[in-house]
PyMOL Python script that loads the backbone (N, CA, C, O; Angstrom):
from pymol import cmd

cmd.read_pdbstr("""\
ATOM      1  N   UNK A   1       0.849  -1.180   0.000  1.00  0.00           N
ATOM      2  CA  UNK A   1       0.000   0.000   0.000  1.00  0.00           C
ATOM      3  C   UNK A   1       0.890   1.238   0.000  1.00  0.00           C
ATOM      4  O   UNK A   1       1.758   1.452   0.847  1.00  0.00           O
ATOM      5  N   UNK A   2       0.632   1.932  -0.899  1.00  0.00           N
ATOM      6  CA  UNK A   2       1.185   3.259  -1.211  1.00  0.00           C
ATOM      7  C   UNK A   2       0.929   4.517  -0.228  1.00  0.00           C
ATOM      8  O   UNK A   2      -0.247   4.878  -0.186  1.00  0.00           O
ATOM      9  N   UNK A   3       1.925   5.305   0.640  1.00  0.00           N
ATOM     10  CA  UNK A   3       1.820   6.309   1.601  1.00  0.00           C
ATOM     11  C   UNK A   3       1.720   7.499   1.694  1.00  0.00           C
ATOM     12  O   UNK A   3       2.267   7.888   2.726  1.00  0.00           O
ATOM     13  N   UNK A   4       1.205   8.427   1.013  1.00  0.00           N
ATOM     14  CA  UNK A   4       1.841   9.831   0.983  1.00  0.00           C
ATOM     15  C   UNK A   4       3.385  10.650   1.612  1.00  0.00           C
ATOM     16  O   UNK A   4       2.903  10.961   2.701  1.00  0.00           O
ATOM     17  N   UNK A   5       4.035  10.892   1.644  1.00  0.00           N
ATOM     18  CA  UNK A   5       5.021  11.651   2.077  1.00  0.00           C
ATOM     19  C   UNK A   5       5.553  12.753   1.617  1.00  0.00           C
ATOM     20  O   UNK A   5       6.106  12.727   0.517  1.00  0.00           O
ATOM     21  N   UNK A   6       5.492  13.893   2.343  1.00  0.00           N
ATOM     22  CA  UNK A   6       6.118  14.989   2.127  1.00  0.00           C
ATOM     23  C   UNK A   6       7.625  15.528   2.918  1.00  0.00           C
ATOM     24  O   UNK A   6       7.985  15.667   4.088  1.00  0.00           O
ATOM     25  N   UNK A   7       8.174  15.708   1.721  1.00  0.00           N
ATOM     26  CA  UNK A   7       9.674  15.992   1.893  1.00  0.00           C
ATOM     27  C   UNK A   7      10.405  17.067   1.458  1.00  0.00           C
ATOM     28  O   UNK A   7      10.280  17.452   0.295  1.00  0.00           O
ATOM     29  N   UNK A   8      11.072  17.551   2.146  1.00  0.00           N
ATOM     30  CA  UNK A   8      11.996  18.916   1.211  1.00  0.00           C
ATOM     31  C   UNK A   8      13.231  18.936   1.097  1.00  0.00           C
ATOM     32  O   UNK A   8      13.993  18.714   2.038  1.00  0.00           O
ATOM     33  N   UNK A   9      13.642  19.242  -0.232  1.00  0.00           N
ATOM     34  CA  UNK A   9      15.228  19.194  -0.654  1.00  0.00           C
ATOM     35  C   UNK A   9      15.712  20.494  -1.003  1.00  0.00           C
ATOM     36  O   UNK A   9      14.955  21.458  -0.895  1.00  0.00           O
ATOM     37  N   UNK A  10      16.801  20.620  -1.379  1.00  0.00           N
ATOM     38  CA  UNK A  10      17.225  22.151  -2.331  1.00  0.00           C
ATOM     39  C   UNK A  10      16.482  21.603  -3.609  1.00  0.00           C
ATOM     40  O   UNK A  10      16.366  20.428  -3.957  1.00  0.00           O
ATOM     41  N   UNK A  11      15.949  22.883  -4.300  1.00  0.00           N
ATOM     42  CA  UNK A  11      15.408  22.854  -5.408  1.00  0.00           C
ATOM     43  C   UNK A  11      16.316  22.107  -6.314  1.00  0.00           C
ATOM     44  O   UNK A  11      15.889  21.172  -6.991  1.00  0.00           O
ATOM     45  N   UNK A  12      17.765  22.553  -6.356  1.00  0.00           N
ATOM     46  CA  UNK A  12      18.866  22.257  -7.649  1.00  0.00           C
ATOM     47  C   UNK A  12      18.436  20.867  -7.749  1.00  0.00           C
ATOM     48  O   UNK A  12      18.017  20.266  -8.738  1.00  0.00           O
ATOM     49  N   UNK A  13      18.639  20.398  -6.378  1.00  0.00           N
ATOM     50  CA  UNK A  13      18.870  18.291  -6.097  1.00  0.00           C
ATOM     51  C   UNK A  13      17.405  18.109  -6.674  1.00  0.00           C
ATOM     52  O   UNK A  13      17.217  16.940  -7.014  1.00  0.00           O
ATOM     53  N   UNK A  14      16.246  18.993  -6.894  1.00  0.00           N
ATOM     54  CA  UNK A  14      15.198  18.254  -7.161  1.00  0.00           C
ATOM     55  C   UNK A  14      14.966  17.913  -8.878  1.00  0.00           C
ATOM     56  O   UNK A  14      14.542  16.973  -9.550  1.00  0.00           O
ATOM     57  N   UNK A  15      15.501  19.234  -9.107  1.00  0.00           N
ATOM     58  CA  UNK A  15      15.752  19.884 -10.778  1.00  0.00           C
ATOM     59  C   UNK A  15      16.112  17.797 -11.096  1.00  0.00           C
ATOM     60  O   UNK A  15      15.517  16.740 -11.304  1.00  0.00           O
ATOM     61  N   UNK A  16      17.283  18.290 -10.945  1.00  0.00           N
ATOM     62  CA  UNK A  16      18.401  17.184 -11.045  1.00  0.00           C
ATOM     63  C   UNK A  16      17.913  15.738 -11.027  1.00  0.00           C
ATOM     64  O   UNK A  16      18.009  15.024 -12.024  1.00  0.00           O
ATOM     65  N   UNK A  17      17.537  15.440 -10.204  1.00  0.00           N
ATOM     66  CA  UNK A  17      17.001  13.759  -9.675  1.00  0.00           C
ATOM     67  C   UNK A  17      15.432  13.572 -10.595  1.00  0.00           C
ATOM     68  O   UNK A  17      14.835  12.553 -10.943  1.00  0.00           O
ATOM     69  N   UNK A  18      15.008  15.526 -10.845  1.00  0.00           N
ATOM     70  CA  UNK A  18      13.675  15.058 -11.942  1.00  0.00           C
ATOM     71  C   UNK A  18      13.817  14.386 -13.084  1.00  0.00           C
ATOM     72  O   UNK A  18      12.996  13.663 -13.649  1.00  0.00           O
ATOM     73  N   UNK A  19      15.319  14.772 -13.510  1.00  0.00           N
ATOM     74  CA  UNK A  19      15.457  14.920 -14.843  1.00  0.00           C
ATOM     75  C   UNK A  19      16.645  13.172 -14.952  1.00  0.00           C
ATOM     76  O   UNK A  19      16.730  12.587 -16.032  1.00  0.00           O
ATOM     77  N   UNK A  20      17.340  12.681 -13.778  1.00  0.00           N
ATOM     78  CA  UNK A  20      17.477  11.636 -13.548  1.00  0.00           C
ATOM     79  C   UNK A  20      16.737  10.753 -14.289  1.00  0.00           C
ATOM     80  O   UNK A  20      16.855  10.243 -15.403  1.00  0.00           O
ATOM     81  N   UNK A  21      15.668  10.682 -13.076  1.00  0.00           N
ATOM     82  CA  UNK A  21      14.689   9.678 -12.942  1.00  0.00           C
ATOM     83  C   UNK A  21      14.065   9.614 -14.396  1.00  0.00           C
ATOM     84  O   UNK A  21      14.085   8.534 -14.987  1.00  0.00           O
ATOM     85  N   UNK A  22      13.556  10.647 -14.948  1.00  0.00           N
ATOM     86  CA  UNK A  22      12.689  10.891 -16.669  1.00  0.00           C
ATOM     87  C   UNK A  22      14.161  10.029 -17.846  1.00  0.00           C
ATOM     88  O   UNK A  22      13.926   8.992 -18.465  1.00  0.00           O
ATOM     89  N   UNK A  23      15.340  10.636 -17.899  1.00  0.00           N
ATOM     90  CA  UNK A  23      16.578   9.687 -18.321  1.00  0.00           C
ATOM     91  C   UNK A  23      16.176   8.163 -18.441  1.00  0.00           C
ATOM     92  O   UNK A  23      16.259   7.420 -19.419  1.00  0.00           O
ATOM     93  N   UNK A  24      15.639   7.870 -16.946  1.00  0.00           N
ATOM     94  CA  UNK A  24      15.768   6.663 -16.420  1.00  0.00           C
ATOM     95  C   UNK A  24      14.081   5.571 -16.935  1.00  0.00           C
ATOM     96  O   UNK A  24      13.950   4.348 -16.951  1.00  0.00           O
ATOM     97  N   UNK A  25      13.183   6.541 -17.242  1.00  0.00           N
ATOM     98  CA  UNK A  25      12.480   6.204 -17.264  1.00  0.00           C
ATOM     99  C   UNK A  25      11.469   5.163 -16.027  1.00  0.00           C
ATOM    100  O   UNK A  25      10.962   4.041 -16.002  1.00  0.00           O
ATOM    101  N   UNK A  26      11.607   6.492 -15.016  1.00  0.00           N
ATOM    102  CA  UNK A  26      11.150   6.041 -13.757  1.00  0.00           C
ATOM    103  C   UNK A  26      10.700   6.883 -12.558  1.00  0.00           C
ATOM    104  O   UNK A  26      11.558   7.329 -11.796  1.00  0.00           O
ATOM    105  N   UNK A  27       9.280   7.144 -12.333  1.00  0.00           N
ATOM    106  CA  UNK A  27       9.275   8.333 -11.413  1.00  0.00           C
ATOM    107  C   UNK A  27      10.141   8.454 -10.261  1.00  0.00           C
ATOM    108  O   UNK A  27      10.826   7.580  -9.729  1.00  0.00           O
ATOM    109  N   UNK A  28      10.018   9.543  -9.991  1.00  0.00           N
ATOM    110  CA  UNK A  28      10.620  10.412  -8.655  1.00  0.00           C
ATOM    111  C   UNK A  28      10.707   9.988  -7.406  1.00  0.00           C
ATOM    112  O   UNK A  28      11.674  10.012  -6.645  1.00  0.00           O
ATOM    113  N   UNK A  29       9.362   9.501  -7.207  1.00  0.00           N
ATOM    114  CA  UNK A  29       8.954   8.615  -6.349  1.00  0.00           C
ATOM    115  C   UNK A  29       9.336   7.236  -6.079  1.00  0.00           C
ATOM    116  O   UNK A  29       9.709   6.725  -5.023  1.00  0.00           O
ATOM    117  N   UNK A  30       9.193   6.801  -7.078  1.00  0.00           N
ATOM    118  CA  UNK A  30       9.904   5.051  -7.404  1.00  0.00           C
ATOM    119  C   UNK A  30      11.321   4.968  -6.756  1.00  0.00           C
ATOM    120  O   UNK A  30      11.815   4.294  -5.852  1.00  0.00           O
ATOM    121  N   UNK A  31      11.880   6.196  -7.824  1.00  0.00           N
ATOM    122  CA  UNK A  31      13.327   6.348  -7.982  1.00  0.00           C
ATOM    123  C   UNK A  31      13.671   6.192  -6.003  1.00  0.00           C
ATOM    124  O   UNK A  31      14.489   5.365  -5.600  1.00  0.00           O
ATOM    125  N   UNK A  32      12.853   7.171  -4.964  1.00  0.00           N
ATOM    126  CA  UNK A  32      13.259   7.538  -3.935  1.00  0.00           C
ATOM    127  C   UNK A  32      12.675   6.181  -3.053  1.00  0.00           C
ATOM    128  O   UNK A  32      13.451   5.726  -2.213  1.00  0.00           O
ATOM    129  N   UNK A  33      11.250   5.479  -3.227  1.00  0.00           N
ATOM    130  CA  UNK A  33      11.488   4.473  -2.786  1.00  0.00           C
ATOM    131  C   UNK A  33      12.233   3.110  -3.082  1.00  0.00           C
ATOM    132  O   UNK A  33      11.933   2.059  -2.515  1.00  0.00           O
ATOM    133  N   UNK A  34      13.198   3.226  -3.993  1.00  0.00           N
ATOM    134  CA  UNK A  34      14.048   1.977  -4.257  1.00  0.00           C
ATOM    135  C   UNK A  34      15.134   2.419  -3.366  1.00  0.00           C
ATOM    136  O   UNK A  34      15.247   1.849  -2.281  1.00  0.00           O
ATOM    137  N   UNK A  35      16.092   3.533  -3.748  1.00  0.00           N
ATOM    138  CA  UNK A  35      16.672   4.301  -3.047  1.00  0.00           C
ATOM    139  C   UNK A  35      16.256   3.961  -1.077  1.00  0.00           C
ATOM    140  O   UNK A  35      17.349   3.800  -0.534  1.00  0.00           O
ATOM    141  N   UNK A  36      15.467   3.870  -0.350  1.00  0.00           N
ATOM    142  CA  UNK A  36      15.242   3.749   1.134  1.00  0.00           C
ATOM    143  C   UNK A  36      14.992   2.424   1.174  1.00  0.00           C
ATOM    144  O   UNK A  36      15.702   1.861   2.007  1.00  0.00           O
ATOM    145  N   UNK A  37      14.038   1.498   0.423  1.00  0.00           N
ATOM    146  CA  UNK A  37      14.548   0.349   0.341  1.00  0.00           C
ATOM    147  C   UNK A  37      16.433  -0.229   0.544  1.00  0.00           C
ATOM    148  O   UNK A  37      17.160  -0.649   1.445  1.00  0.00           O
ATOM    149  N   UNK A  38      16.477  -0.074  -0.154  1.00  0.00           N
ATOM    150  CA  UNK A  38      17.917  -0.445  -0.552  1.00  0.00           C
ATOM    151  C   UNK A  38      18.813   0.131   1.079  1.00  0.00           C
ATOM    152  O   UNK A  38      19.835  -0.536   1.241  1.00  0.00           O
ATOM    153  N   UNK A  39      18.634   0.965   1.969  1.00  0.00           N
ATOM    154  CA  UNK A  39      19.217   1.827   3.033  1.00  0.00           C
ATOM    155  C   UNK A  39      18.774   0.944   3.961  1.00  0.00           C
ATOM    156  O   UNK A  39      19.660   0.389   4.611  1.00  0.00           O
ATOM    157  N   UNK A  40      17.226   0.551   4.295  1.00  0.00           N
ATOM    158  CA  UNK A  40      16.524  -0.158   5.196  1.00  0.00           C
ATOM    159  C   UNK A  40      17.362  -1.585   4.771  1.00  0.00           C
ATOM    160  O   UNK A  40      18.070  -1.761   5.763  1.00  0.00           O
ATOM    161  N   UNK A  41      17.558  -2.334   4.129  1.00  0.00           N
ATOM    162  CA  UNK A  41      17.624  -3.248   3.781  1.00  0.00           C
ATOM    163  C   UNK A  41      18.493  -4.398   4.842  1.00  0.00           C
ATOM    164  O   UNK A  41      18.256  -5.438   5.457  1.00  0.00           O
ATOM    165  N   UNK A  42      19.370  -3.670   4.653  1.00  0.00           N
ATOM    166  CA  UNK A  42      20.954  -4.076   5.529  1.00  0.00           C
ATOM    167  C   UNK A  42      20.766  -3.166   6.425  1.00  0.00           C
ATOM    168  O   UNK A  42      19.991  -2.261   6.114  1.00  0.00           O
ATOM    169  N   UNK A  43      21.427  -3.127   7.834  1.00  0.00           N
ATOM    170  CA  UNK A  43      22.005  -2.265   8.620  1.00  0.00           C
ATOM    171  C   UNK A  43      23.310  -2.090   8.577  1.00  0.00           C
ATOM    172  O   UNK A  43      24.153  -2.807   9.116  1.00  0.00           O
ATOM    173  N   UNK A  44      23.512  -1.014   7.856  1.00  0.00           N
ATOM    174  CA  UNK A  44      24.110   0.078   7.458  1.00  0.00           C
ATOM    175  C   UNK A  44      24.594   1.014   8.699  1.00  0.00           C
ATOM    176  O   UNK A  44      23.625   1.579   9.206  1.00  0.00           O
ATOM    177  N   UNK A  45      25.830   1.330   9.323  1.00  0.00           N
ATOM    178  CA  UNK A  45      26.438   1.836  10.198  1.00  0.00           C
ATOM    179  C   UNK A  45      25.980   3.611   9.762  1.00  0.00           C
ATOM    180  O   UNK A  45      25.383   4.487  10.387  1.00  0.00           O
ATOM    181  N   UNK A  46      26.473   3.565   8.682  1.00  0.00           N
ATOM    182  CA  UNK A  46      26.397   4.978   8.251  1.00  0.00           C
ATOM    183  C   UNK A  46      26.131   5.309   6.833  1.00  0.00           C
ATOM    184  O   UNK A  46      25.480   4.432   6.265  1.00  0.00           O
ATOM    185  N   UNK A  47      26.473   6.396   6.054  1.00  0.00           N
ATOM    186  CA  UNK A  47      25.556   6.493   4.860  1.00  0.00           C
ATOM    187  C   UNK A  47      26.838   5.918   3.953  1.00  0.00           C
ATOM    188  O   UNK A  47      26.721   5.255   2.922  1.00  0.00           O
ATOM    189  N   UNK A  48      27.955   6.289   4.517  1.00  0.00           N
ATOM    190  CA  UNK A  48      29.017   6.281   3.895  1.00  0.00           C
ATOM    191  C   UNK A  48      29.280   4.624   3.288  1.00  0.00           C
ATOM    192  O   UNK A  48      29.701   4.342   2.167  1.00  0.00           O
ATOM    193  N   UNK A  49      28.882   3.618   4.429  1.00  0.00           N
ATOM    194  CA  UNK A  49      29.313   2.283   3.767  1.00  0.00           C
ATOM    195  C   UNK A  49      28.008   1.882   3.193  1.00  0.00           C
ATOM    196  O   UNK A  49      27.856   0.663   3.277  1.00  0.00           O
ATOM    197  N   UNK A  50      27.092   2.454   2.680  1.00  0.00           N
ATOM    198  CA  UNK A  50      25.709   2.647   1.749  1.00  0.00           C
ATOM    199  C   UNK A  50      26.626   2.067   0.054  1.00  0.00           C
ATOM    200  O   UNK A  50      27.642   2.667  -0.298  1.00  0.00           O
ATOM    201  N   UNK A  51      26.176   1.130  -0.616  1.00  0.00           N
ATOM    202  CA  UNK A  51      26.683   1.012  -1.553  1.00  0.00           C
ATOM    203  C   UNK A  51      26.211   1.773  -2.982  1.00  0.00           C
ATOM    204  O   UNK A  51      25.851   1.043  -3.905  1.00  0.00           O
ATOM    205  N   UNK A  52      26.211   2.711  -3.104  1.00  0.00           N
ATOM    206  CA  UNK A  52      25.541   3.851  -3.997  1.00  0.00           C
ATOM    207  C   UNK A  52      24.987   3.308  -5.314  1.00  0.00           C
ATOM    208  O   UNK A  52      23.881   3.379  -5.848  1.00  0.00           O
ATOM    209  N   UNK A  53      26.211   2.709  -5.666  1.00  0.00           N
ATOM    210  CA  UNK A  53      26.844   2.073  -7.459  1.00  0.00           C
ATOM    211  C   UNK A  53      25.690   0.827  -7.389  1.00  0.00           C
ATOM    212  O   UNK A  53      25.182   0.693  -8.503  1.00  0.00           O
ATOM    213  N   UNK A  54      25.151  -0.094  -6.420  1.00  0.00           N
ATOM    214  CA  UNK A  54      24.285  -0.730  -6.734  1.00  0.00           C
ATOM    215  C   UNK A  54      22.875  -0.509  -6.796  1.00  0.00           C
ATOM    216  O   UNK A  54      21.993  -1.184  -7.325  1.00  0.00           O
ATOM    217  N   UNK A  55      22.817   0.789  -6.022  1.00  0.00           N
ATOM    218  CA  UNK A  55      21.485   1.430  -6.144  1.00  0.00           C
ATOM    219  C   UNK A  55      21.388   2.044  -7.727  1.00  0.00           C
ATOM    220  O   UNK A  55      20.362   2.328  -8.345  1.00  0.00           O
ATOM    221  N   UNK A  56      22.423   2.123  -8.054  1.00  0.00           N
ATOM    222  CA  UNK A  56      22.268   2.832  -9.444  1.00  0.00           C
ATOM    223  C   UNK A  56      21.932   2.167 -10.629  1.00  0.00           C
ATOM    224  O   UNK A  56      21.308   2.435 -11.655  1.00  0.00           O
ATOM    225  N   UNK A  57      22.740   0.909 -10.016  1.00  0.00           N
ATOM    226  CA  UNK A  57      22.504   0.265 -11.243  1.00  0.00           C
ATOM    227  C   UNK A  57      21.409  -0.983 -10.692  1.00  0.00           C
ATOM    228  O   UNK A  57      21.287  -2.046 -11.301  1.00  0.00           O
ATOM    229  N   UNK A  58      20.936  -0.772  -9.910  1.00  0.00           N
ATOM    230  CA  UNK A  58      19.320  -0.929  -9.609  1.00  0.00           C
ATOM    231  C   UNK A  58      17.907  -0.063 -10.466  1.00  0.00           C
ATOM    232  O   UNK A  58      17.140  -0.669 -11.215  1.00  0.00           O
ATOM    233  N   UNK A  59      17.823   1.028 -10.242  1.00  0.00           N
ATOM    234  CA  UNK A  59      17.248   1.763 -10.815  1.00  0.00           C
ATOM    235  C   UNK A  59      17.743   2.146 -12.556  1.00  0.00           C
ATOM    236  O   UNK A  59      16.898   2.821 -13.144  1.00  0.00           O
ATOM    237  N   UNK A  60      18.588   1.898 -13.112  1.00  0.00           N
ATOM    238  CA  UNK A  60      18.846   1.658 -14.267  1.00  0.00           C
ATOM    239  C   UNK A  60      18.225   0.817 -15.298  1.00  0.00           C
ATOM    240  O   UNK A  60      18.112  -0.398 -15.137  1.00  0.00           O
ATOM    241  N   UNK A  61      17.919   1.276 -16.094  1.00  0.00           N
ATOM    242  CA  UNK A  61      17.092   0.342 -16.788  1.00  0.00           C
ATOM    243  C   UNK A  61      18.036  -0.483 -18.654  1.00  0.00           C
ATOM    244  O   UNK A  61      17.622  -0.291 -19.797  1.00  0.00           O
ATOM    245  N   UNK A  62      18.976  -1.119 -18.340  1.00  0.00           N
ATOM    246  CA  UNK A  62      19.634  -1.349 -19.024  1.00  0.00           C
ATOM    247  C   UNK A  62      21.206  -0.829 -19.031  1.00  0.00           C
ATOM    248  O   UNK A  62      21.825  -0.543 -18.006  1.00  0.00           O
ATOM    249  N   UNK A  63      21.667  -0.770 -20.193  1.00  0.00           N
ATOM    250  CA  UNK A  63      22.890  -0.120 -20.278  1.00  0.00           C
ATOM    251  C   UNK A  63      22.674   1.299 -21.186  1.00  0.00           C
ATOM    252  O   UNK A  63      21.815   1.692 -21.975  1.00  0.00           O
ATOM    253  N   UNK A  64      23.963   1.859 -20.617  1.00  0.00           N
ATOM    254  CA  UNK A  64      23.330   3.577 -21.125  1.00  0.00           C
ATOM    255  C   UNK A  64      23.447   3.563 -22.600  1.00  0.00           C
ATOM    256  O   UNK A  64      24.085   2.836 -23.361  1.00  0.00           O
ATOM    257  N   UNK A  65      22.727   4.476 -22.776  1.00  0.00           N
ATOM    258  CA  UNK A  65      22.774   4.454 -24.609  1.00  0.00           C
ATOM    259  C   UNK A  65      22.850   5.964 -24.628  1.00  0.00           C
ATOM    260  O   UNK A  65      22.164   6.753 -23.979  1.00  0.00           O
ATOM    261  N   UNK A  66      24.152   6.302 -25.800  1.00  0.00           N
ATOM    262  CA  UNK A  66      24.139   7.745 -26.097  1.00  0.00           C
ATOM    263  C   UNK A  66      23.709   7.922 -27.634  1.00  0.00           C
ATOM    264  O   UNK A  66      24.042   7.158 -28.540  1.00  0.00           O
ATOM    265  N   UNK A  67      22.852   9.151 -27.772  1.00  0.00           N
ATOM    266  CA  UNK A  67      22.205   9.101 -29.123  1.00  0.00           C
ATOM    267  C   UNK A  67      22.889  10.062 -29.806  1.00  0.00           C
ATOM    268  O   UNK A  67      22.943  11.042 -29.063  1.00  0.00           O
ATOM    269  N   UNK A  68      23.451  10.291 -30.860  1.00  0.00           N
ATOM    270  CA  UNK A  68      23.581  11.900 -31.182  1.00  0.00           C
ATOM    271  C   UNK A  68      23.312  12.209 -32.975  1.00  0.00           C
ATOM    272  O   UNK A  68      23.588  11.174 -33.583  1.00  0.00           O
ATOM    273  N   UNK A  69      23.067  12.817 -33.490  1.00  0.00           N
ATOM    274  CA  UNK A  69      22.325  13.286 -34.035  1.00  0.00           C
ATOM    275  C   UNK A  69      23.590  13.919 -35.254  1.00  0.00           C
ATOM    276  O   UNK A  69      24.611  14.547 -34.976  1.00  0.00           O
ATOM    277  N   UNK A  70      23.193  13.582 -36.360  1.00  0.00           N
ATOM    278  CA  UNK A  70      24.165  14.080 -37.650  1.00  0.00           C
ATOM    279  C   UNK A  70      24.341  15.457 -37.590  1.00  0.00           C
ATOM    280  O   UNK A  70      23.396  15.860 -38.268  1.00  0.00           O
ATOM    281  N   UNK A  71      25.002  16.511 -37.175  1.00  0.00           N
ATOM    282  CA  UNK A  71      25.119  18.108 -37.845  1.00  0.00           C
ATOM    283  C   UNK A  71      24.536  18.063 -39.327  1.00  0.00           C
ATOM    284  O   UNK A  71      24.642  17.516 -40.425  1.00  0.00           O
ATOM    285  N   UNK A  72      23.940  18.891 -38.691  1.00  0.00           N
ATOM    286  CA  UNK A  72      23.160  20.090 -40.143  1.00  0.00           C
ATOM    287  C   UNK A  72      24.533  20.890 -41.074  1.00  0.00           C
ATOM    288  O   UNK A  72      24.755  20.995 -42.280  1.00  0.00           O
ATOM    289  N   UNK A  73      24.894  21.121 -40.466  1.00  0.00           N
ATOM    290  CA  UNK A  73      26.096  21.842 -40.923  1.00  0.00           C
ATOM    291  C   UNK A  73      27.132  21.120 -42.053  1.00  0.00           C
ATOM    292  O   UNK A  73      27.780  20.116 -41.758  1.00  0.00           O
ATOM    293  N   UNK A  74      27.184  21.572 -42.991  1.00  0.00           N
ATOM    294  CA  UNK A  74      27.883  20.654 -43.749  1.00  0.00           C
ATOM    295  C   UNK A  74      29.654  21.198 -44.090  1.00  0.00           C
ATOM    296  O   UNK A  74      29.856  22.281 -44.641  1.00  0.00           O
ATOM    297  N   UNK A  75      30.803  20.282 -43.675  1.00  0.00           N
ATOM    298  CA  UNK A  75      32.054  20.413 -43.658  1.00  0.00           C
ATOM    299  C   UNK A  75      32.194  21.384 -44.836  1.00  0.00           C
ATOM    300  O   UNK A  75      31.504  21.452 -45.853  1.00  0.00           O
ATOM    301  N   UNK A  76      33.501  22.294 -44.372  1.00  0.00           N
ATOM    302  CA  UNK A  76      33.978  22.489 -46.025  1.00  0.00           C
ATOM    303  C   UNK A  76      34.477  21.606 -47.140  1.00  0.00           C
ATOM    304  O   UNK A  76      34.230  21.964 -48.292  1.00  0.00           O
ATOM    305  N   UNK A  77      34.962  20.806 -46.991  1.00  0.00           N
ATOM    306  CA  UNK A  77      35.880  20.304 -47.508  1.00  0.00           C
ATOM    307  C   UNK A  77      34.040  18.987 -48.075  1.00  0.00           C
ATOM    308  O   UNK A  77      33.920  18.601 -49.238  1.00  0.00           O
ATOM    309  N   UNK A  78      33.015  18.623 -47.007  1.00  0.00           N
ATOM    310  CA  UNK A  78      32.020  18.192 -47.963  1.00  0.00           C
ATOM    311  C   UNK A  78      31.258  19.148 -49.351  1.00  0.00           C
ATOM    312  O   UNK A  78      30.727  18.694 -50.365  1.00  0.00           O
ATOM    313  N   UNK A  79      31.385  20.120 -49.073  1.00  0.00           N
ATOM    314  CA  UNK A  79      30.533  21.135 -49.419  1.00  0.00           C
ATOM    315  C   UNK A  79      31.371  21.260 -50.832  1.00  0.00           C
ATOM    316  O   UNK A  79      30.655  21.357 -51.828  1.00  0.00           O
ATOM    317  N   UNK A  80      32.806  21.272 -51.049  1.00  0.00           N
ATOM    318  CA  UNK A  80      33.560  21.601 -52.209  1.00  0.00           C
ATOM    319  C   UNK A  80      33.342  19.935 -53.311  1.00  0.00           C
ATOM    320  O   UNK A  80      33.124  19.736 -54.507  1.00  0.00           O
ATOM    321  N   UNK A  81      33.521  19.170 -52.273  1.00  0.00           N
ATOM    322  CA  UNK A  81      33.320  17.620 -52.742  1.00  0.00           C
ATOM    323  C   UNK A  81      31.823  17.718 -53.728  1.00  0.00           C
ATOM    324  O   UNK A  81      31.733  17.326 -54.891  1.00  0.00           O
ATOM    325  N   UNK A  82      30.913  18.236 -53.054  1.00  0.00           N
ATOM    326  CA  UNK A  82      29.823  18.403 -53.869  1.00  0.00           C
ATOM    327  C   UNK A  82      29.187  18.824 -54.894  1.00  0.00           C
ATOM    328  O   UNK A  82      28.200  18.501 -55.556  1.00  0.00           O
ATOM    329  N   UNK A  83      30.401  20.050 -54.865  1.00  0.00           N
ATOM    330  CA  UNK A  83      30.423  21.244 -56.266  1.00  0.00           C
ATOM    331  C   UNK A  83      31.305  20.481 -57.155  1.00  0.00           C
ATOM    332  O   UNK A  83      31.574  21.093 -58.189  1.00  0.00           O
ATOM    333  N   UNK A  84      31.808  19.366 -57.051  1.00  0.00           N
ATOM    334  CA  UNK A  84      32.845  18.674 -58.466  1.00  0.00           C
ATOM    335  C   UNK A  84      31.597  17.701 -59.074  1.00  0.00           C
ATOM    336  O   UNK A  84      31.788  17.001 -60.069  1.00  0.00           O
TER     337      UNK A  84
END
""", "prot")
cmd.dss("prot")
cmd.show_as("cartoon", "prot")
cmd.util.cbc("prot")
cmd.orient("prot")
């Protein structure tokens, strides 16, 4: 059963973890209860021996994929190629 909770961060960390989580394809929420899961889980001395890197690649949904996109812009050296 799902709880309400209200919480406050610095705006930047919220910006940030919004735009995370959307990357990730995974709400905010999700993202933060896997995240306390994962803390509750083990007893954990402190935050520090918290294993971060498996929470991450918990909430990850695959391996990263970078997309990028052909320039519009066409080289000189294409542009002269074209005029022969």
């Amino acid at each position: 059963m799902d709880t309400k909770l209200t919480l406050s961060f610095d705006e930047e960390i919220i910006q940030k973890a919004k735009r995370y989580a959307d990357r990730n394809n995974i709400s905010l929420s999700r993202m933060i209860e896997h995240l306390l899961t994962k803390v509750v889980e083990k007893p954990y001395q402190s935050l520090e021996d918290f294993p971060i890197s498996d929470w991450v690649g918990m909430v990850a949904e695959g391996p990263a994929e970078y997309k990028t996109k052909k320039s519009k812009k066409i080289d000189k050296s294409d542009f002269f190629e074209s005029k022969k």
